[in-house]
Backbone as CSV, one residue per row, in Angstrom:
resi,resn,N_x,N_y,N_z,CA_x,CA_y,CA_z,C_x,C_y,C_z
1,UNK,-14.482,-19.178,-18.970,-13.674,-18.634,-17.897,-12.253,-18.434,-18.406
2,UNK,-11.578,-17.346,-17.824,-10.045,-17.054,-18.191,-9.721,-17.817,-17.637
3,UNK,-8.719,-18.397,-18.357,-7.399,-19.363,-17.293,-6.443,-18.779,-16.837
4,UNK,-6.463,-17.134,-16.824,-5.160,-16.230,-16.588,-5.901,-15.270,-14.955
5,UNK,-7.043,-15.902,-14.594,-7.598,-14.697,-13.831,-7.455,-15.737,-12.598
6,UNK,-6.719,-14.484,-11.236,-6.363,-15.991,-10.333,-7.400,-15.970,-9.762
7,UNK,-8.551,-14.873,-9.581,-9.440,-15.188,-8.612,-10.860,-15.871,-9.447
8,UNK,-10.530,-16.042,-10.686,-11.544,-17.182,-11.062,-10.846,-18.651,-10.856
9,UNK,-9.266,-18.504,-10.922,-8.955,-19.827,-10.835,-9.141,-20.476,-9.152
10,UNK,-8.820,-19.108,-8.291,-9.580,-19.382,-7.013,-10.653,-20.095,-7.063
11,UNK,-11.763,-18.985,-7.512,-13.417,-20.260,-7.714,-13.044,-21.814,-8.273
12,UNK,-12.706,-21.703,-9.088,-12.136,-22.928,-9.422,-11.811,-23.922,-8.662
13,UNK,-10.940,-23.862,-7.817,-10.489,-24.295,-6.811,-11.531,-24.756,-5.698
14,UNK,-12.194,-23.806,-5.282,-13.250,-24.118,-4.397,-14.303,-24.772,-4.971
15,UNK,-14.888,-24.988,-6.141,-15.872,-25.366,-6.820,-15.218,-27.150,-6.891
16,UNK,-13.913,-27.066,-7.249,-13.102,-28.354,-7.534,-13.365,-29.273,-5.844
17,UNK,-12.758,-28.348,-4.816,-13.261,-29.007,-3.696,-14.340,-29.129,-2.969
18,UNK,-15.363,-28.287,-3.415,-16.831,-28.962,-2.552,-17.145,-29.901,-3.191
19,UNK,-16.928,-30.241,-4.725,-16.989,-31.714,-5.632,-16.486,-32.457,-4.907
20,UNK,-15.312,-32.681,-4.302,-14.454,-33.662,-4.469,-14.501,-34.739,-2.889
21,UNK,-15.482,-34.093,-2.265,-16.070,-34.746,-1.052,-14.805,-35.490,-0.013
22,UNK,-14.740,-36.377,-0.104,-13.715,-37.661,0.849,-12.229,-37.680,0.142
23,UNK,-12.418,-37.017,-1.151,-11.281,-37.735,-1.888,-10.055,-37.328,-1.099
24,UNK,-8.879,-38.219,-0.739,-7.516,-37.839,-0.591,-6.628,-36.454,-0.837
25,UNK,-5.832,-36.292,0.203,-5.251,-34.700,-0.393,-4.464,-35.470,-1.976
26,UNK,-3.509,-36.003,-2.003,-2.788,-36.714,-3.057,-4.301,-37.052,-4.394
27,UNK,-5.275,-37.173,-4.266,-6.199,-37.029,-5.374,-6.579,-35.692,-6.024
28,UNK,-6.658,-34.675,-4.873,-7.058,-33.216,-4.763,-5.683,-32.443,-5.759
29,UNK,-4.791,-33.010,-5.188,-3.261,-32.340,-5.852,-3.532,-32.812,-7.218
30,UNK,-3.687,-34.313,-7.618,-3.413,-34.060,-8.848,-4.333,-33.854,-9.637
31,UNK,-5.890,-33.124,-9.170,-6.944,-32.434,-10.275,-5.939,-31.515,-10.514
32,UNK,-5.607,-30.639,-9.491,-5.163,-29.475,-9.549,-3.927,-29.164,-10.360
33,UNK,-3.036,-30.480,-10.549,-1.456,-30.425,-11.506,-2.138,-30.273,-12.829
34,UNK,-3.451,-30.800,-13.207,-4.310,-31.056,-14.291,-3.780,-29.737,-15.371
35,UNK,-4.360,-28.696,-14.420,-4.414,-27.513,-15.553,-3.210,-27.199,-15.647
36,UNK,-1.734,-27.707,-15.549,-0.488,-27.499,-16.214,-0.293,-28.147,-17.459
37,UNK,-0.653,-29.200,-17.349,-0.220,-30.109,-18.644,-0.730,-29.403,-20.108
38,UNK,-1.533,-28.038,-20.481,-1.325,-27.616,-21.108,-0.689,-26.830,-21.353
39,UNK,0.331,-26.074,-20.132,1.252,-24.924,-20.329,3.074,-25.408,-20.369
40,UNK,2.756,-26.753,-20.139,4.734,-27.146,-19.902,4.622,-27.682,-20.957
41,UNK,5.861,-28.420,-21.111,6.139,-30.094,-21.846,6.251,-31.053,-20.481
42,UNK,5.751,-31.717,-21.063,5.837,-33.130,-20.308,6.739,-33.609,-19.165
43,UNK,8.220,-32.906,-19.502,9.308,-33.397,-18.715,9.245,-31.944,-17.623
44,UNK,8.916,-30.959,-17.867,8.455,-30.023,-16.967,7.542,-30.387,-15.955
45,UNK,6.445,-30.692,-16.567,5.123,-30.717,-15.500,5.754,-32.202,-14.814
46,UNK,6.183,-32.934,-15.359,6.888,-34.522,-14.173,7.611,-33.748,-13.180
47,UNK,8.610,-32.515,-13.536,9.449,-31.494,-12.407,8.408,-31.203,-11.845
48,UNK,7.057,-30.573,-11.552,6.510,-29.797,-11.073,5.758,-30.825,-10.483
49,UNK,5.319,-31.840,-10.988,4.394,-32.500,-10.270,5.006,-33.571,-8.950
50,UNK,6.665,-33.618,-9.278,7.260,-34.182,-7.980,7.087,-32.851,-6.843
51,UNK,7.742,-32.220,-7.419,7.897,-30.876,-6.411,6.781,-30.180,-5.541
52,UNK,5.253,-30.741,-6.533,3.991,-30.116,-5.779,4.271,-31.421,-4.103
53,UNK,4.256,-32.781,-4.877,4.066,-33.752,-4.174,4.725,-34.058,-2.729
54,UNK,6.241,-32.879,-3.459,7.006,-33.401,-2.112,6.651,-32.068,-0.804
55,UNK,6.247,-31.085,-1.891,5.786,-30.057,-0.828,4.239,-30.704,-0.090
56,UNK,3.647,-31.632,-0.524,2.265,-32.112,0.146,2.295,-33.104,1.342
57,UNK,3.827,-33.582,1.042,4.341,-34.490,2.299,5.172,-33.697,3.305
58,UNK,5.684,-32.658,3.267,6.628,-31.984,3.757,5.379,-31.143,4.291
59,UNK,4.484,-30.217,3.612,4.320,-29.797,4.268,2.484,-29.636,4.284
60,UNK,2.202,-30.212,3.449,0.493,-30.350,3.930,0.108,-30.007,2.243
61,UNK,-1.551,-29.789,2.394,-2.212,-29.909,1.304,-1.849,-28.416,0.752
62,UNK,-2.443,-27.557,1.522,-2.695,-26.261,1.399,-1.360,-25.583,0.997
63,UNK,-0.118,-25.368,0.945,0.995,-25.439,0.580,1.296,-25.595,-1.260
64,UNK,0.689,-27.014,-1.153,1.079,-27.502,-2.319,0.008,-26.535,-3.026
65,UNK,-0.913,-27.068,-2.929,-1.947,-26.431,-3.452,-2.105,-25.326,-3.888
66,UNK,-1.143,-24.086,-3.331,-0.647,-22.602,-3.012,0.053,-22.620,-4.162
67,UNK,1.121,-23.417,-4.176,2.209,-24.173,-5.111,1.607,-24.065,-6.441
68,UNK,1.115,-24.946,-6.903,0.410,-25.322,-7.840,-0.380,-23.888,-8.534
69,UNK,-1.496,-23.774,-7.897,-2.044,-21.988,-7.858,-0.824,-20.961,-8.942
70,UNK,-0.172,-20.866,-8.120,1.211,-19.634,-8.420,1.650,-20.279,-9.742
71,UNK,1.857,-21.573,-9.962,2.897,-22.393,-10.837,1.843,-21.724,-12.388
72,UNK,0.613,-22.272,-11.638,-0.269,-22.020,-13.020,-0.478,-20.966,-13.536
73,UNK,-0.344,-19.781,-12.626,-0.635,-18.239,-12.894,0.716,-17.777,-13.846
74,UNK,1.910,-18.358,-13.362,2.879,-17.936,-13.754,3.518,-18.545,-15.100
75,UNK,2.933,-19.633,-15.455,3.115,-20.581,-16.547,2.245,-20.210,-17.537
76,UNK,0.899,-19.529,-17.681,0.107,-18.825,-17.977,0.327,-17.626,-18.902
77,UNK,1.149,-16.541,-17.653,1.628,-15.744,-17.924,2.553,-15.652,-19.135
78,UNK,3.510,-16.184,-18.631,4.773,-16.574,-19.929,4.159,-17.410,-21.230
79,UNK,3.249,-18.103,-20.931,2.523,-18.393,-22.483,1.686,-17.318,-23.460
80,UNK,1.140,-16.678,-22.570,0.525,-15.098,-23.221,1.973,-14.355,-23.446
81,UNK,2.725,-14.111,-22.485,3.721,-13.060,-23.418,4.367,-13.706,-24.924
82,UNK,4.506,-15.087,-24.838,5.178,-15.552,-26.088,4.293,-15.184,-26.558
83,UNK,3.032,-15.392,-26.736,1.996,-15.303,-28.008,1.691,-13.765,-28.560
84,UNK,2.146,-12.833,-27.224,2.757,-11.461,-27.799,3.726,-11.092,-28.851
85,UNK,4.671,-11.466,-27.990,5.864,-11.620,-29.088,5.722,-12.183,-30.286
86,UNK,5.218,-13.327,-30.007,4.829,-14.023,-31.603,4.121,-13.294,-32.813
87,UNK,3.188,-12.282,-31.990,2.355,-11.813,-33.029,3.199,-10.430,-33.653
88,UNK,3.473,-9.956,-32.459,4.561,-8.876,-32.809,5.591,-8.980,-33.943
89,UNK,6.250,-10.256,-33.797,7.059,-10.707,-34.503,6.702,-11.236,-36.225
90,UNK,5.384,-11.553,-35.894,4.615,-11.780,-36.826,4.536,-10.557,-38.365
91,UNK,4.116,-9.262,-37.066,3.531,-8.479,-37.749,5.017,-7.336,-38.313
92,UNK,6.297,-7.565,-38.133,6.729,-6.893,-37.696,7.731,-7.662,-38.907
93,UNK,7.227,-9.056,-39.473,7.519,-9.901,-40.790,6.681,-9.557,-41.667
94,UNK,5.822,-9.020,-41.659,5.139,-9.028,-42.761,4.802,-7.749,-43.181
95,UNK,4.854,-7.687,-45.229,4.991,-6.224,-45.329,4.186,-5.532,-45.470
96,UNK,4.469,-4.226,-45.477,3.184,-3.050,-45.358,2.731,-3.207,-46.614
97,UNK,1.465,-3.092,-46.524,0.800,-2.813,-47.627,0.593,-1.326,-48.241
């Protein structure tokens, strides 16, 4: 599965919660912070993972959850364009043959 496609990360989502039966919204949030911790550093995703949390008390599951969704699409995003650039940059170092 793409990790860049939101309506698979949708399925995702729904597949994550018919699993997840009784569990707590605060359990549900943090499967879901899960799939950041490969797109930040560490001291990022701690920013993001207060900020999902305080939006889950403020203002419900579905919110955060929304939150989270967008955070990942968009964190995603900006990791594919670097790896554009990178290659670009790459290719753009190295000489013609």
């Amino acid at each position: 599965m793409a990790r860049d496609e939101p309506e698979e990360m949708k399925a995702l989502i729904q597949i994550i919660e018919s699993q997840m039966g009784a569990r707590t919204p605060q359990e549900r949030l943090n499967l879901l912070l899960v799939s950041l911790r490969d797109l930040c550093s560490d001291e990022e995703f701690q920013s993001h993972q207060h900020e999902a949390f305080d939006m889950l008390n403020q203002l419900g599951f579905r919110p955060a959850r929304e939150f989270v969704v967008r955070l990942h699409d968009e964190l995603r995003e900006t990791a594919r364009k670097c790896e554009e650039n990178a290659a670009a940059q790459e290719s753009a170092d190295s000489p013609l043959s």
